[in-house]
C-alpha positions as CSV (number, residue, x, y, z in Angstrom):
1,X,2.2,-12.7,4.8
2,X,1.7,-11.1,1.4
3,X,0.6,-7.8,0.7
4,X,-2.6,-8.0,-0.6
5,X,-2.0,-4.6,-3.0
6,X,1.1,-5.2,-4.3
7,X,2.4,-8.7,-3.3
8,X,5.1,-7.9,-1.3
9,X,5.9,-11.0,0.8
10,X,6.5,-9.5,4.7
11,X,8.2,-11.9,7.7
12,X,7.3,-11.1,11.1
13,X,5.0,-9.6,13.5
14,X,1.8,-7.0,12.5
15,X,1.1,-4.8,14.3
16,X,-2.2,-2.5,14.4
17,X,-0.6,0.1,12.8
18,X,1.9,-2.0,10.4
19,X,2.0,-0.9,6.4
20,X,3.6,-2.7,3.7
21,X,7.2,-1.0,3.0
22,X,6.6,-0.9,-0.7
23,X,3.1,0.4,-1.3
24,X,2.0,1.5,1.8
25,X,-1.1,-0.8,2.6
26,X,-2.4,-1.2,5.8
27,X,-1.8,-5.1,6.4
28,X,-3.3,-5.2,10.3
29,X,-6.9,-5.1,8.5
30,X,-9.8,-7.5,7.8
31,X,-8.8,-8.4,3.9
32,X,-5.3,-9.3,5.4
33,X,-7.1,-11.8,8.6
34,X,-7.2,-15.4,8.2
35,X,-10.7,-14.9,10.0
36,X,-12.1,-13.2,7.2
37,X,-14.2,-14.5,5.0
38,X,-14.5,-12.8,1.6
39,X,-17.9,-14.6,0.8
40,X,-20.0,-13.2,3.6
41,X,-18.5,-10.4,3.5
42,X,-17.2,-10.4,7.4
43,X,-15.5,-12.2,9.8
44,X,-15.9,-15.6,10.8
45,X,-15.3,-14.8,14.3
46,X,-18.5,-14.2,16.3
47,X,-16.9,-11.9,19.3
48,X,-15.8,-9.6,16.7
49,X,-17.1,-6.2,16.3
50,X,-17.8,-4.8,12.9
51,X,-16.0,-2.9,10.8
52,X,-17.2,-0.9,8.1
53,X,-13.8,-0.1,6.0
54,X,-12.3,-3.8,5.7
55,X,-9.2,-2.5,4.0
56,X,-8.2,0.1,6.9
57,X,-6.0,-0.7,9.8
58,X,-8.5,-1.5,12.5
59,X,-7.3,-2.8,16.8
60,X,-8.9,-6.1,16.2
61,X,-7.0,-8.3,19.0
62,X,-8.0,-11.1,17.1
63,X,-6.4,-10.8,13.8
64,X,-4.5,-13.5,12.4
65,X,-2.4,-12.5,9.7
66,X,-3.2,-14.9,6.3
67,X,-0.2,-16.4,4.5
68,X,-2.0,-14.5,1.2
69,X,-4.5,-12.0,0.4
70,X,-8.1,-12.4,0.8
71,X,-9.9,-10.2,-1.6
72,X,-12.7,-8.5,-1.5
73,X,-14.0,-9.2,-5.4
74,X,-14.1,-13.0,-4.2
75,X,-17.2,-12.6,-2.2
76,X,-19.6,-12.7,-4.9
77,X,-23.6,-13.2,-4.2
78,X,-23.3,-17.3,-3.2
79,X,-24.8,-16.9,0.2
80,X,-27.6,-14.7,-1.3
81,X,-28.3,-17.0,-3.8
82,X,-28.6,-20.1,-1.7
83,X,-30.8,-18.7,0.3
84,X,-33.3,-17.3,-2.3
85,X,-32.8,-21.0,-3.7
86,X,-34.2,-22.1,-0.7
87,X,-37.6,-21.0,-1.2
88,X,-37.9,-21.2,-5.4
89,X,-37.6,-18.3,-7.6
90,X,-40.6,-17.1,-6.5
91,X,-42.5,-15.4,-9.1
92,X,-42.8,-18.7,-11.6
């Protein structure tokens, strides 16, 4: 795992309440989960619950810890935009 904040590479079990040694980032937390997915904007698990601060340390039993950082800038408006493209732009 690498810290998402700082890049700190970290071997070995996270815990719920684990922080990066150099910078002090929660790493047990959705932009740190292999489930997450930064483009929706949530997990891709369906038996999750929701959690409204993605960068904070959260007890999702779940959590798989991602070989790098998922960041939340990466989401973007794709899934919005498909969708409006679904029915035209509307007002043309």
């Amino acid at each position: 795992m690498i810290c998402r904040k700082c890049g700190t590479p970290r071997e070995g079990r996270v815990g719920f309440k684990t922080v990066c040694e150099s910078c002090g980032a929660w790493l047990h937390c959705c932009l740190q989960c292999r489930l997450y997915n930064p483009r929706a904007g949530r997990c891709r698990s369906s038996t999750t619950d929701p959690v409204r601060d993605r960068d904070y340390m959260n007890y999702c039993e779940e959590f798989q810890a991602s070989e790098g950082p998922v960041r939340e800038e990466e989401r973007g408006d794709d899934a919005r935009d498909r969708f409006m493209g679904l029915f035209g732009s509307g007002g043309d």
